[in-house]
N, C-alpha and C positions, 0 to 999 in steps of 0.2 A: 112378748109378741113376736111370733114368727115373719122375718123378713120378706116379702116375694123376691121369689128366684125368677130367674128372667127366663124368657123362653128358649131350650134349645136350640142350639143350630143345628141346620138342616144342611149340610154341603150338598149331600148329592140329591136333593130336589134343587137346590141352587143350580149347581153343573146341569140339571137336567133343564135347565131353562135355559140355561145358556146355549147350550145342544139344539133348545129346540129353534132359539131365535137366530142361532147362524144357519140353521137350515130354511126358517124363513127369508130369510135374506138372501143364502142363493136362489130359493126358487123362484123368488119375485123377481132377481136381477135376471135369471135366465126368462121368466115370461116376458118381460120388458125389452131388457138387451140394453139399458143404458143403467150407470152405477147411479143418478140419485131417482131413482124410483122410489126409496124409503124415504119418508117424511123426514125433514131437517137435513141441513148441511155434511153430518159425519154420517149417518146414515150410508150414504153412496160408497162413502170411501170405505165402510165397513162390508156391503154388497162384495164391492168390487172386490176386494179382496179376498172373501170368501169365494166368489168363482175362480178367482185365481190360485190359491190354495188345490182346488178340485181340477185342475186342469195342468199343475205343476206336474213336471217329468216327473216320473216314478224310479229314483237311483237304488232305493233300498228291498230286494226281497218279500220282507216282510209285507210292505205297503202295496206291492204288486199282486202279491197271494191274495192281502184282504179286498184290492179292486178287483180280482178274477170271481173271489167268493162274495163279492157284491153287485157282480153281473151274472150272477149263475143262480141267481134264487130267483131271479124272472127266465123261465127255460124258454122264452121269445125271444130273448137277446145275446141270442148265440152270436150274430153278426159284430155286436159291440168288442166281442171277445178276439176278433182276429188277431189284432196286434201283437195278442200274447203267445196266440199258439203257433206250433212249428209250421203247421200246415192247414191251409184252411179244411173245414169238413167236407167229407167228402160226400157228393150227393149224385145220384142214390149213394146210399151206405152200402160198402160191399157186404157179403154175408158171412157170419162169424162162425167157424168152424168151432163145434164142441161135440167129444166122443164119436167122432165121422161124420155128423150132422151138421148143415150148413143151415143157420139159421139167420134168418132178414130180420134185422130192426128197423125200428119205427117211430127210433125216441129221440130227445130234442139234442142229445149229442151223440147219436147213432153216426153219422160221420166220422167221427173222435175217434173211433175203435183203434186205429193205427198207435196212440198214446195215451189213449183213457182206455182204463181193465172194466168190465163190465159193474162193478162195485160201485166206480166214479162216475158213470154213464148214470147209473142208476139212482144215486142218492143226491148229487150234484145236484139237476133241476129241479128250482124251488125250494130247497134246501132252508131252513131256520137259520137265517143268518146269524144273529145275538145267540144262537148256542156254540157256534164256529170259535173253535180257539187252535191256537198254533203252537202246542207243546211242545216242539224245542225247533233252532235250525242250526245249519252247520255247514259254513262256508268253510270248502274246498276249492283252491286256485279261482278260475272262471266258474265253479258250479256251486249251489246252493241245494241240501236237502232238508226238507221240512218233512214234522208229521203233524197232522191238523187232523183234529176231534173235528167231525161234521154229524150234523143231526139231521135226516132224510126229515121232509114234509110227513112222511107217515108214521114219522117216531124213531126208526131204527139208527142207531149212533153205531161207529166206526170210526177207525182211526183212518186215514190215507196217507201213504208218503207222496210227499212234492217234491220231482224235481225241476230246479230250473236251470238255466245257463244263462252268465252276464253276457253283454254286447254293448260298447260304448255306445251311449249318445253321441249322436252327430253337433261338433263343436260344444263341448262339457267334458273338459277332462275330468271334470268332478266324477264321472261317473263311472271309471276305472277304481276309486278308490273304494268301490260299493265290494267289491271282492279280492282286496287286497287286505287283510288283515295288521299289517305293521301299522294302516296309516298315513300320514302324508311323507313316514321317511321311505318308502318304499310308493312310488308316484308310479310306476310301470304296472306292476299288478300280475305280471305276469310270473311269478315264482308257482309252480307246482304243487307246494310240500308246505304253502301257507293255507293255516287253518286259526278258523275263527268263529268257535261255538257259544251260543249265549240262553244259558240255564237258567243265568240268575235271575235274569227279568220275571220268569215265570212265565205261565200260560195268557199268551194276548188274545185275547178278542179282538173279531172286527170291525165290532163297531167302540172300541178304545183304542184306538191308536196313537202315538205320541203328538202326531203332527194333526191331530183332528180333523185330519181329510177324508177318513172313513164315514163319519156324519154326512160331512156334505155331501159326497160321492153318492151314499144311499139314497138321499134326499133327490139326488140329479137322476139318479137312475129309476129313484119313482116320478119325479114328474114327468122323465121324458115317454114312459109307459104309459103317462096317464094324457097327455099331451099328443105325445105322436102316432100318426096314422099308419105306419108302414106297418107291412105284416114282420120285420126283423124287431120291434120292440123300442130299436133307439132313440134315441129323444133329438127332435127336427131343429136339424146345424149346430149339432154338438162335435167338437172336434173330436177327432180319434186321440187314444191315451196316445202318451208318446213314455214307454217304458223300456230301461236298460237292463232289465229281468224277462226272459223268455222261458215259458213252460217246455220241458222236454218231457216227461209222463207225468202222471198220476197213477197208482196203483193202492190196494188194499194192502193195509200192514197187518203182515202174518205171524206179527212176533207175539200174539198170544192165544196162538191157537192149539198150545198142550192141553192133554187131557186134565191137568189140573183144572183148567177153567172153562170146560166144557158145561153147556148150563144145563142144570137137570128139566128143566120143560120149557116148551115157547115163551114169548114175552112180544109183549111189542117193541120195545126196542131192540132184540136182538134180528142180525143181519141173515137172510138165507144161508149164507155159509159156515154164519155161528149152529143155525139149528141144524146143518147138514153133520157137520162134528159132533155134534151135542147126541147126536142121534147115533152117530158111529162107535163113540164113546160109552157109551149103554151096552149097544150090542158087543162089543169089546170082554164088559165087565158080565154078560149075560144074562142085565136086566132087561128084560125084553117089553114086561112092561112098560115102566119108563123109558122105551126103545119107542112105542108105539105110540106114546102122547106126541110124537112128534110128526103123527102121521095124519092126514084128514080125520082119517074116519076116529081118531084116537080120543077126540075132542067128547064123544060120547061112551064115556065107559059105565054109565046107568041103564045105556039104552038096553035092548032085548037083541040085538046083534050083534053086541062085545063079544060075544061068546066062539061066533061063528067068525068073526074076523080075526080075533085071536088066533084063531086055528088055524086058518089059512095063512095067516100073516108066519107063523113056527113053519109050514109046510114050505113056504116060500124062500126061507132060511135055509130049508134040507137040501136045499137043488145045490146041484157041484157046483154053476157057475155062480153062486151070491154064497154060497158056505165059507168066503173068504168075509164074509161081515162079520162071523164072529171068531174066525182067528188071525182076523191081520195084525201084525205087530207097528205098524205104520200108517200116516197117511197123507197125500200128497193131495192139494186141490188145483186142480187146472183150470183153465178157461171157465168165462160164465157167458150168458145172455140173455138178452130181453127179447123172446116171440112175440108177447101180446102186449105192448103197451108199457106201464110198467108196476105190474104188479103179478107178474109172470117169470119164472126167472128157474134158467137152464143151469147145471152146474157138472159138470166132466171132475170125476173123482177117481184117483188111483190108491187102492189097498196095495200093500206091501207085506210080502210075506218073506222071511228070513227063510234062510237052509234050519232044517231042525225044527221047525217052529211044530209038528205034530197034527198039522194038518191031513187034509183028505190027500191022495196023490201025490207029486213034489213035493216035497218040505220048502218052498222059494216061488218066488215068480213076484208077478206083479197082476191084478185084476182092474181093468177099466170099467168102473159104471156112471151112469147120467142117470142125474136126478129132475125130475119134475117138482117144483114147488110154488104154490099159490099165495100172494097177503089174502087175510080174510079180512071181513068188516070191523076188526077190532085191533087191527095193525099186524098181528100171529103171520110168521112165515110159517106155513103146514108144507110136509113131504105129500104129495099128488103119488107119486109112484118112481119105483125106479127101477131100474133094467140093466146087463152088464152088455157090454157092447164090446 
């Protein structure tokens, strides 16, 4: 007779209860405001420590980046974000020069532009927190750089580098040690040439973090959305973070933008600037075809007008000033922006031609053009048009 086997364990539905009960616990202590709000005696004292957790100085990097990417998936709560950044946003947002063309934004970190690149602007608010992971960082003297996988609300993933800069907390010397790599034998923190990268750990998410603040934090930053009345998002007499990690940019990371991994047709999660390559890439190689699914109208190549846009689209290629799209040997992306909202998105592109390369006129030079490109309803960054400038 076969014995019974006892029921698996379940750790991570366990963990996930545990997860869910300390963030019940702060939310009830933060409605209330006193620690024994929870039924029974330890109750409070478990409250209270979970808002205290949620409210502890942030020494470490890592914990700063996941509280910035867990204020940034409500794109209301730009205001909660001051602490972090260099400068607060600027309002109006000045307007962002691409290809000669000064363009107005209108988005919820349209301010930001001076240290957010259009990429960060763009995917930033409201962003998928639980896909956010922070594949590697690397502490240099006072600075920190990170590069964080983030996943736009509309699907599109990208890597971003983070930089930040340390700044002692006021009375913690503890928090000199957060960029000093030796440790506590080297207490000043001040060496140049100390470096401290950590691979091992692997890729963190934001919402796993060692010290389980990331939970609660989420937890605070949705009740205070759902709680508070101010047009800023923040949650009514929540103190301001108190963190020794300061944002110095955000920018898109371009280290996999060779033609090897150029994607042969749109997708929804690829970024405008993957399809803007992806598409240069093509006409590079001379398939013009798959040059053209990356264009609106490309989407229809059954219709009874493939025919005719075809041929226009070759004729548009003949012209001197765009006949650098199919022999530049190079390519540089500059500036982006948000015109309409954000699912509109400018992009200033420089072709690179080498001496020699067998082109029309000079064999050399450089070509500027601006691209136009639209999400459609199915997340697809499509090419609108583009023009050389």
């Amino acid at each position: 007779m076969l014995a019974a086997r006892p029921p698996a364990a379940r750790p991570q539905r366990a963990s996930r209860r545990g997860a869910v009960r300390v963030a019940a616990l702060h939310k009830q202590w933060a409605a209330t405001g006193a620690g024994d709000a929870v039924g029974g005696g330890g109750g409070g004292g478990a409250a209270a420590r979970a808002a205290q957790a949620a409210r502890a100085p942030l020494a470490d990097p890592e914990d700063a980046t996941h509280e910035m990417l867990t204020l940034l998936r409500d794109p209301r709560n730009t205001e909660a974000l001051l602490p972090f950044l260099p400068a607060p946003p600027q309002r109006p947002a000045p307007p962002v020069a691409v290809a000669g063309v000064l363009v107005s934004e209108e988005g919820p970190l349209a301010g930001c532009a001076p240290y957010m690149d259009a990429a960060a602007r763009r995917a930033l608010p409201g962003h998928l927190l639980r896909r956010s992971r922070i594949l590697s960082s690397l502490r240099v003297g006072g600075e920190c750089l990170q590069r964080v996988a983030v996943t736009a609300c509309s699907g599109e993933e990208l890597v971003l580098d983070w930089r930040l800069r340390h700044a002692p907390l006021d009375g913690s010397g503890g928090g000199g040690e957060g960029c000093s790599s030796s440790g506590s034998s080297g207490s000043s923190g001040s060496s140049g040439d100390a470096q401290d990268e950590r691979p091992a750990e692997g890729p963190r998410s934001a919402d796993s973090t060692s010290s389980g603040r990331s939970a609660v934090a989420e937890t605070a930053g949705s009740s205070g959305s759902e709680g508070g009345s101010g047009s800023g998002g923040g949650s009514g007499g929540a103190a301001a973070v108190e963190t020794a990690w300061h944002l110095v940019s955000i920018a898109r990371d371009a280290s996999g933008d060779g033609d090897s991994a150029a994607a042969p047709r749109p997708h929804p999660r690829l970024p405008p600037e993957r399809a803007v390559l992806g598409q240069l890439a093509a006409l590079r190689r001379g398939a013009l075809h798959e040059a053209a699914r990356f264009m609106v109208w490309g989407r229809h190549a059954a219709s009874a007008g493939w025919d005719a846009q075809m041929q226009e689209f070759r004729s548009l290629l003949r012209r001197d000033a765009l006949h650098a799209l199919l022999t530049h040997d190079a390519v540089e992306l500059g500036p982006g922006a948000l015109p309409v909202g954000q699912r509109a998105f400018l992009q200033e592109v420089h072709l690179i031609q080498r001496g020699g390369g067998g082109g029309r006129g000079s064999g050399g030079g450089r070509v500027r053009l601006l691209y136009w490109l639209n999400q459609h309803a199915d997340g697809c960054w499509l090419i609108r048009e583009f023009e050389a400038r």
